[in-house]
N, C-alpha and C positions, 0 to 999 in steps of 0.2 A: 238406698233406693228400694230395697224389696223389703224392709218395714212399710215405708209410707207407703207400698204397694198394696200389704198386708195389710195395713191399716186402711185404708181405703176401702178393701175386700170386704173386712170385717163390718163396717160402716154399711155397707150394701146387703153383707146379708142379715145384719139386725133390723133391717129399715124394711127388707121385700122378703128375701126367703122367709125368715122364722117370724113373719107377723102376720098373724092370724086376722087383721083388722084390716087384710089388703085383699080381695080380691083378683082384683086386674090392677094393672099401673102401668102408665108410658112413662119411662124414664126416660130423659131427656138432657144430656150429661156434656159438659165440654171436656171431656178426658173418657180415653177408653176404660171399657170397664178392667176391673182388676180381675186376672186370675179365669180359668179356663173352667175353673168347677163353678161358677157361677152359673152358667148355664147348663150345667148338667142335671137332670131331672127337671128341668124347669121349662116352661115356654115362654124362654127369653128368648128376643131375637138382635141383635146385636147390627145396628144399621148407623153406621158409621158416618158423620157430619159430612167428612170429605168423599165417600162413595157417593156411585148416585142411584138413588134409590124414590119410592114412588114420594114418601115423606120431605124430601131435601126441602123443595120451597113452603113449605110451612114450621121452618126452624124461627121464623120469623118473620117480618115485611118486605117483600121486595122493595127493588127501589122504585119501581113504578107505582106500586100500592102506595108508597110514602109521597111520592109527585103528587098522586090523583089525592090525597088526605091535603095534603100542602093549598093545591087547588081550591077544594071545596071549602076550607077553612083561610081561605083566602089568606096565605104565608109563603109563599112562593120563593117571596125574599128572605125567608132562614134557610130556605133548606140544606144550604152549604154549613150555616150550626149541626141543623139535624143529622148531616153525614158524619159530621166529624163528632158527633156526642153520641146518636144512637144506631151510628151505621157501621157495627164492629165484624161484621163477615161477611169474606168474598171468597167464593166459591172460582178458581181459573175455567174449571174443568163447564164445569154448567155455564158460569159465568153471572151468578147469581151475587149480588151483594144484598145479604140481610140485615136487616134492623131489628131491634128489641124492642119485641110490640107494646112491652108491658110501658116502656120506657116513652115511647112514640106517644102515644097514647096521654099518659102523664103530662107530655109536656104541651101537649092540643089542649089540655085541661086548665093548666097553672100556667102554659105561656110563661113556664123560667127552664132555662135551659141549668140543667144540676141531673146528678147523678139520682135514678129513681129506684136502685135496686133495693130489696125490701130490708129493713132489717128485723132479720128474725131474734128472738127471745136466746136460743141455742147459740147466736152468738156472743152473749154472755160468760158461755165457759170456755169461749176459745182466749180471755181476757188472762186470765193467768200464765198461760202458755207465751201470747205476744207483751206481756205487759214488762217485761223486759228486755230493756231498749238496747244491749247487744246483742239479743236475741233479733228484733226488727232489724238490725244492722246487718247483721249476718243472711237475713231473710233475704234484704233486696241486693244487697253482693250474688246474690244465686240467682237472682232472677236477671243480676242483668250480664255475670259471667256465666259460663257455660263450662267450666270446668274450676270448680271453685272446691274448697274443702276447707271445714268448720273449724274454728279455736278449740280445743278442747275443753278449757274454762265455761265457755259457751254449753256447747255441748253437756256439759256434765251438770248443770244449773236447768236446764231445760229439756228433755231428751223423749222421745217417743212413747215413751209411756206415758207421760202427760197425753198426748194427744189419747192415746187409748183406755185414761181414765175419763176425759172427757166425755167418747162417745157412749161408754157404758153408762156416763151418768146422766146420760139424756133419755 
C-alpha cells in the first residue's frame, strides 16, 4: 500500500509541482491526495469530495440539473438509464447525488447510453502492466475482497516498478 501511495505522490508531483508549464490547476481527484509534503510550499488546498465545502455541488450535476436537461430535451422517460449510468455520487451529509457532466452531456448528444469516459493516449503504457491476465485476475480479487494478498508468481511478473517506469515515460 505505501508504494502505490508513493507512486501516486510521485505522479502528482511530476504532473503539478515540478511543471513549469502549469500555472494554476484545480485538481479534481476521486482518491485523497498522497502524502502530507504535497502541499507544503504549495497553495494547495485539499477540499475533500465527502467534506462540505463551497465547491461540493459543482463535482458534477445535480440531479435536479439532470431532471430540468431530461425535461428540455424531452427524455424524462430515461432518466432512470441516466441514474444508473451517469449518477455515480451521493453525497448522505448534503445529500447531493452527482452525475458526470462530461458523460450526461454525451449521451443528450448520441442518445446511446455507453460508457463516455475519455480514452486518453497515456493509457497506452498502462497496457503492459495489465496485459497480463493473472495480473487482471488478481486486480479484480482486490477490488472486490478487502483483505486479499497477491500470488507471488504474479507479483514477481508485474510489480511496481512497472507502474513507475510508466509514469516517468510519460
Amino acid at each position: 500500500l505505501q508504494e502505490i501511495t508513493n507512486l501516486y505522490r510521485d505522479f502528482i508531483f511530476y504532473l503539478f509541482k515540478f511543471n513549469d508549464n502549469i500555472g494554476k490547476a484545480l485538481l479534481n481527484s476521486c482518491m485523497r491526495q498522497a502524502g502530507s509534503d504535497l502541499t507544503k510550499g504549495n497553495n494547495i488546498e485539499l477540499l475533500f469530495f465527502t467534506k462540505k465545502h463551497n465547491f461540493k455541488a459543482f463535482y458534477g450535476f445535480t440531479k435536479d440539473e439532470v431532471l430540468s436537461l431530461a425535461t428540455k430535451f424531452k427524455i424524462l422517460n430515461e432518466i432512470k438509464n441516466i441514474e444508473l449510468w451517469y449518477g455515480g455520487y451521493y453525497d448522505p451529509v448534503t445529500k447531493l447525488k452527482i452525475f458526470h457532466v462530461d458523460s450526461v452531456v454525451k449521451y443528450l448528444k448520441f442518445k446511446t447510453l455507453k460508457s463516455y469516459w475519455p480514452k486518453l493516449e497515456v493509457m497506452g503504457h498502462f497496457q503492459k502492466v495489465f496485459s497480463d491476465p493473472d495480473f487482471r485476475s488478481e486486480i479484480f480479487e482486490v477490488v472486490n475482497d478487502d483483505s486479499y494478498l497477491m500470488e507471488e508468481d504474479v507479483a514477481d511478473r508485474v510489480t511496481l516498478t512497472d507502474f513507475h517506469e510508466t509514469f516517468r515515460s510519460l
